[in-house]
C-alpha positions as CSV (number, residue, x, y, z in Angstrom):
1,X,-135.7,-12.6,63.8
2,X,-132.6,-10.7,63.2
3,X,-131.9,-12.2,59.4
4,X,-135.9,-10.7,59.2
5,X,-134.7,-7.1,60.8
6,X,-131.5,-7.3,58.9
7,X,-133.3,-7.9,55.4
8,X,-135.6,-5.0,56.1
9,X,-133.2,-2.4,57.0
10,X,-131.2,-3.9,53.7
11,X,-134.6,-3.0,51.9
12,X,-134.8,0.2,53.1
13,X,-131.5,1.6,52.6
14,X,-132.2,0.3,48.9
15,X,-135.2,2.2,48.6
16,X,-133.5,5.5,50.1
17,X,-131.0,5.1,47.6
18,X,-133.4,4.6,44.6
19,X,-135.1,7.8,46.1
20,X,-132.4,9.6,46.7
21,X,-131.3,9.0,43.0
22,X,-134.4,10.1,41.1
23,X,-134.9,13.4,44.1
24,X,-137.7,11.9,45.5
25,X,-136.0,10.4,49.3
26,X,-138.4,11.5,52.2
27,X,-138.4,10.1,55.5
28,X,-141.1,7.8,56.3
29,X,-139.9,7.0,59.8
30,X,-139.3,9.5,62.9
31,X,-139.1,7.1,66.0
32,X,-135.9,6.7,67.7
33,X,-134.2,3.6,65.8
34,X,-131.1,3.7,64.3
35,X,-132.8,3.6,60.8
36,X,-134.9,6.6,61.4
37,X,-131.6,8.9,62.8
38,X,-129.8,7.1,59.1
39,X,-133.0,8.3,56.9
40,X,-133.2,11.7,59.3
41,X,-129.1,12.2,58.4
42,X,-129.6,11.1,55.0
43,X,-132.2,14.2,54.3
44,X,-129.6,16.5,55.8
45,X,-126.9,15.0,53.4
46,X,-128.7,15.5,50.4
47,X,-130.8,18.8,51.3
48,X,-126.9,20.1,52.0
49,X,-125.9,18.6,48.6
50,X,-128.1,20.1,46.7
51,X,-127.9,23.7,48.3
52,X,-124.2,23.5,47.2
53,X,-125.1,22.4,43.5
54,X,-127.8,25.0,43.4
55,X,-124.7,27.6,44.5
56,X,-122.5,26.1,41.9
57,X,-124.7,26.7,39.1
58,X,-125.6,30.1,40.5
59,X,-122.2,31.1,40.6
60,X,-121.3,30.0,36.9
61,X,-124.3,32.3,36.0
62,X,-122.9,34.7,37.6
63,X,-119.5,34.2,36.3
64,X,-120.9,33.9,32.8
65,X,-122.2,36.9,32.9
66,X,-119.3,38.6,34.3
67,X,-117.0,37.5,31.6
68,X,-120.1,38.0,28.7
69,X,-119.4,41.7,30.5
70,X,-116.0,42.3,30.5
71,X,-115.8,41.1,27.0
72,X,-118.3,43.4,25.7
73,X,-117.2,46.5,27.8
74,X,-113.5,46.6,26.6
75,X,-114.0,45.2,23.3
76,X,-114.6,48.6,21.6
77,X,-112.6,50.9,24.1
78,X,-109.7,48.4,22.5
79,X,-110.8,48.6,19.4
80,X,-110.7,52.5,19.6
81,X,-107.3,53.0,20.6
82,X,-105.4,49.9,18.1
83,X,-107.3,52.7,15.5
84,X,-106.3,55.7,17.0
85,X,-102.7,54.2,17.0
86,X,-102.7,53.1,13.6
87,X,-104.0,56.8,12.9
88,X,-101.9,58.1,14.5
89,X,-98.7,56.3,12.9
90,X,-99.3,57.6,9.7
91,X,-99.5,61.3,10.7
92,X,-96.4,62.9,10.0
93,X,-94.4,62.5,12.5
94,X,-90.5,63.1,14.5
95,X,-88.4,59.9,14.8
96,X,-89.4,60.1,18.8
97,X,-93.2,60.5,18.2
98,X,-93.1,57.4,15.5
99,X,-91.0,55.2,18.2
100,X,-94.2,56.1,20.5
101,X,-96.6,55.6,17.7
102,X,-95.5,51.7,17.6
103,X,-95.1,51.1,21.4
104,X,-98.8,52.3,21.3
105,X,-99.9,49.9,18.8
106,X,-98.1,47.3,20.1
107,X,-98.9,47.6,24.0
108,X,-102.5,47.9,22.7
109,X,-102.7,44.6,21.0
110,X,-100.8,43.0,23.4
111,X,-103.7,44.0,26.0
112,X,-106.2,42.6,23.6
113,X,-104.4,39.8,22.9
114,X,-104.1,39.8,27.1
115,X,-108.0,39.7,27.5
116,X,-109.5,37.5,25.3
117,X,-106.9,34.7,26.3
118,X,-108.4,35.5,29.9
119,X,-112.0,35.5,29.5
120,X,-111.3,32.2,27.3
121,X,-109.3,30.7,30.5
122,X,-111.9,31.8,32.4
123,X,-114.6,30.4,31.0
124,X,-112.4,26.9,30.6
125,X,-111.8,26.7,34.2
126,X,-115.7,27.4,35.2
127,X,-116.5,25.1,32.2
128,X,-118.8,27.8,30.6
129,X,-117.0,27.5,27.7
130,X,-118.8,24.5,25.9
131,X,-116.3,22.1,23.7
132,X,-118.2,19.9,21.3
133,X,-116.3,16.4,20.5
134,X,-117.5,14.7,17.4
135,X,-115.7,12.2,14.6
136,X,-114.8,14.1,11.7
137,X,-112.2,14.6,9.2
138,X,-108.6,15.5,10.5
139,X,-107.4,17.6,7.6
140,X,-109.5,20.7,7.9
141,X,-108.3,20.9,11.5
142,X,-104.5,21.1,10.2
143,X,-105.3,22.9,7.4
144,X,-107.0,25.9,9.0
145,X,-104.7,25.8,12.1
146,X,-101.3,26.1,9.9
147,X,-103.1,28.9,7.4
148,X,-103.6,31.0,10.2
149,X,-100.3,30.3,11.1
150,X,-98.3,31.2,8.4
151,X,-98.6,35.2,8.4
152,X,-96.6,35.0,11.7
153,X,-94.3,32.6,10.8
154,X,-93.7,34.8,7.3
155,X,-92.7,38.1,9.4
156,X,-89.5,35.5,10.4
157,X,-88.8,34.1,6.9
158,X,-90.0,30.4,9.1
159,X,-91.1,27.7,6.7
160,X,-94.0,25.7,7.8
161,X,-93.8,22.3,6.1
162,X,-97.2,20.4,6.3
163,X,-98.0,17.5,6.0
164,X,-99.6,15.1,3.2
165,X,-102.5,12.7,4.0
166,X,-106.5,12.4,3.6
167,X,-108.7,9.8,5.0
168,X,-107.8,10.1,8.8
169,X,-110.5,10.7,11.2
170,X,-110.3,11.6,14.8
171,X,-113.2,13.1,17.5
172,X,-112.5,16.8,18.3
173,X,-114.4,20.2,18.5
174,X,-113.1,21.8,15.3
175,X,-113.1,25.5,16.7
176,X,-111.5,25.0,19.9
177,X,-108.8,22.1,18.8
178,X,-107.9,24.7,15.8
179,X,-107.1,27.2,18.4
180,X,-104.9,24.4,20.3
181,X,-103.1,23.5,17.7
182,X,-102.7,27.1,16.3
183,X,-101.0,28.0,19.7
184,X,-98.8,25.5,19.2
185,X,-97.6,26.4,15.9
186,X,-97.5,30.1,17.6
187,X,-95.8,29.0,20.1
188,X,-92.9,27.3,17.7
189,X,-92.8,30.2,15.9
190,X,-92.0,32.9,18.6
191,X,-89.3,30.7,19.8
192,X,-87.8,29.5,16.7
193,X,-84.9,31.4,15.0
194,X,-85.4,33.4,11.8
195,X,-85.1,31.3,8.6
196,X,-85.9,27.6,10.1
197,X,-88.5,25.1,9.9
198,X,-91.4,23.8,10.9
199,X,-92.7,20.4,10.8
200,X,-96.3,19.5,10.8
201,X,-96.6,15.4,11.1
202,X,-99.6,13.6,11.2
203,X,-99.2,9.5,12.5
204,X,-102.2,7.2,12.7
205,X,-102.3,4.5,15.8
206,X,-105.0,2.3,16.9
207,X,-107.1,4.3,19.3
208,X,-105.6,7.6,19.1
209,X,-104.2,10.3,15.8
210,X,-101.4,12.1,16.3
211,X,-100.3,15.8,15.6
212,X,-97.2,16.7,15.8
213,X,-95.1,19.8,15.7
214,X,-91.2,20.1,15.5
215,X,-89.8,23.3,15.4
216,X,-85.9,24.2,15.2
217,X,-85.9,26.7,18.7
218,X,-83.7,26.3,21.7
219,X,-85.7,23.0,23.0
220,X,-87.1,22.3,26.6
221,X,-85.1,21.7,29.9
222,X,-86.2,18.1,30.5
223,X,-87.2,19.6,34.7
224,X,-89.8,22.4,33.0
225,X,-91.4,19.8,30.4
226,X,-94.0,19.2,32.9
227,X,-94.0,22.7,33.8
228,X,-94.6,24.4,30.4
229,X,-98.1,23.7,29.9
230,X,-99.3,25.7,33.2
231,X,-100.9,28.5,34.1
232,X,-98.8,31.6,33.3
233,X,-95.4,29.6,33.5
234,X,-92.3,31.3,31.6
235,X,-89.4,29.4,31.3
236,X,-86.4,31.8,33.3
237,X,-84.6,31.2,29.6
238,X,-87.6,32.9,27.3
239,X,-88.5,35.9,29.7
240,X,-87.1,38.3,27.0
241,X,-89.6,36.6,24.4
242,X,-93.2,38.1,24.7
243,X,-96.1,36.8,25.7
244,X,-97.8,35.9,29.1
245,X,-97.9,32.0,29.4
246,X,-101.3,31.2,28.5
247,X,-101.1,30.0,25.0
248,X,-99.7,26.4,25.9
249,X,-101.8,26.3,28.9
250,X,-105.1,27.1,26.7
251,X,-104.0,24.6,24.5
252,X,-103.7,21.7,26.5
253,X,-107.2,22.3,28.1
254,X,-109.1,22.4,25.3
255,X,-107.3,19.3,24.1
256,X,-108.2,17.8,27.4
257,X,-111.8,18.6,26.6
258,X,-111.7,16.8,23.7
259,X,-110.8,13.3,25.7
260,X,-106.9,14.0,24.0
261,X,-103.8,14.9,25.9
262,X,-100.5,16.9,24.8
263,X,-96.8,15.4,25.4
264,X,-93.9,17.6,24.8
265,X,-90.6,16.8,24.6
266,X,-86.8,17.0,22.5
267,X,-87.2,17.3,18.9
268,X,-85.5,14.3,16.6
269,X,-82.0,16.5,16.0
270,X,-82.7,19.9,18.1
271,X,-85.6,22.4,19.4
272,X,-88.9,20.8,21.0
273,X,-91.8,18.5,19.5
274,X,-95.6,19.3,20.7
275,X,-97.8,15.8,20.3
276,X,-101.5,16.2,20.1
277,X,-103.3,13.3,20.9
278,X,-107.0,12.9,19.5
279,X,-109.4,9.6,20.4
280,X,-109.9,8.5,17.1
281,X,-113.8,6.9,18.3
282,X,-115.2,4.0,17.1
């Protein structure tokens, strides 16, 4: 008689679980037995559950729309004053009002610069920003990422050496892992000193493709390697450099996205070496 009772409660539970897994679970019992308290406790699990999944997906509206917001309302106040500023430089002007002229410009890109990496944080961390993985050719990835590269790298005589190969295939979102792997070439850059090198490399393994970056700067305290690719993090040695730490961190959550993952670490002779890591599918 128990083996009987035990293979109908084992039935039940099944069923509630099927239920429960296509929304359908309601409680067909509402005597006292223990399996009637488990199916009454079972509704208040999942009418809780999905209350808190309904709030989720409210609040990523929300924040959606927020962000949609912010980027719209300060996109052309910004706008406004990088032209005013530019305007402004070439008026005639005293050696004082020029110096100010620049700061202007500058402090003004700089906040642009500031808000777009935020909204695209923003929408990484909420996962509103939607990263599309598919198999397709590597070299328009590095091709595009070290073009837009190369005006910076110019304005400090920095040679960008890329490299030679066709054929190679990885998955990745092409927008999103150009932007990765443009802030890791900016990255080099602003670190690196005047008149060195860069060096794109591209290995093949046999699940993943490798991208690697080797620049000539001061390299990376072995303690802060794992530190480098957070939120806002500024090594104490590069606080005179610009930027706000968000560039590396960007970079390796988008690669993330794509299934890949980012190592860092001493370069062959000197400076650092940035590894992108890309699934290479099947």
């Amino acid at each position: 008689m128990g083996i009987v009772r035990t293979n109908k409660t084992m039935k039940r539970l099944e069923q509630m679980l099927d239920d429960a897994i296509e929304g359908q679970f309601q409680e067909d019992n509402y005597d006292e037995t223990e399996l009637s308290r488990l199916e009454s406790r079972w509704k208040q699990y999942l009418s809780s559950s999905r209350l808190s999944v309904e709030a989720a997906r409210r609040e990523r509206s929300e924040i959606k729309a927020i962000l949609s917001d912010i980027s719209h309302q300060t996109k052309t106040p910004l706008a406004n004053i990088i032209l005013y500023s530019e305007l402004l430089k070439e008026q005639p002007l005293t050696p004082e009002g020029e110096a100010i002229a620049e700061q202007l410009h500058a402090q003004a890109e700089k906040l642009e610069f500031l808000i777009k990496a935020l909204v695209k944080m923003s929408r990484l961390e909420s996962d509103i920003l939607e990263v599309v993985p598919r198999k397709q050719p590597l070299r328009p990835l590095v091709e595009n990422a070290v073009k837009d590269a190369k005006a910076r790298a110019e304005e400090k005589s920095i040679t960008i050496l890329e490299p030679d190969f066709d054929g190679i295939e990885a998955v990745f979102d092409l927008k999103w892992t150009e932007e990765a792997l443009f802030n890791i070439l900016d990255n080099g850059i602003k670190y690196s000193p005047k008149y060195s090198t860069i060096t794109v490399s591209v290995k093949e393994y046999t699940m993943y493709v490798c991208i690697g970056v080797a620049d000539e700067g001061p390299g990376i305290p072995e303690e802060e390697r794992n530190r480098i690719f957070g939120r806002f993090y500024r090594s104490a040695g590069n606080q005179q450099e610009e930027g706000v730490g968000i560039g590396l961190y960007l970079a390796r959550e988008i690669v993330k996205k794509n299934d890949g993952y980012i190592k860092a670490g001493p370069g062959t002779e000197k400076g650092s070496l940035f590894e992108i890591y890309l699934g290479k599918g099947v």
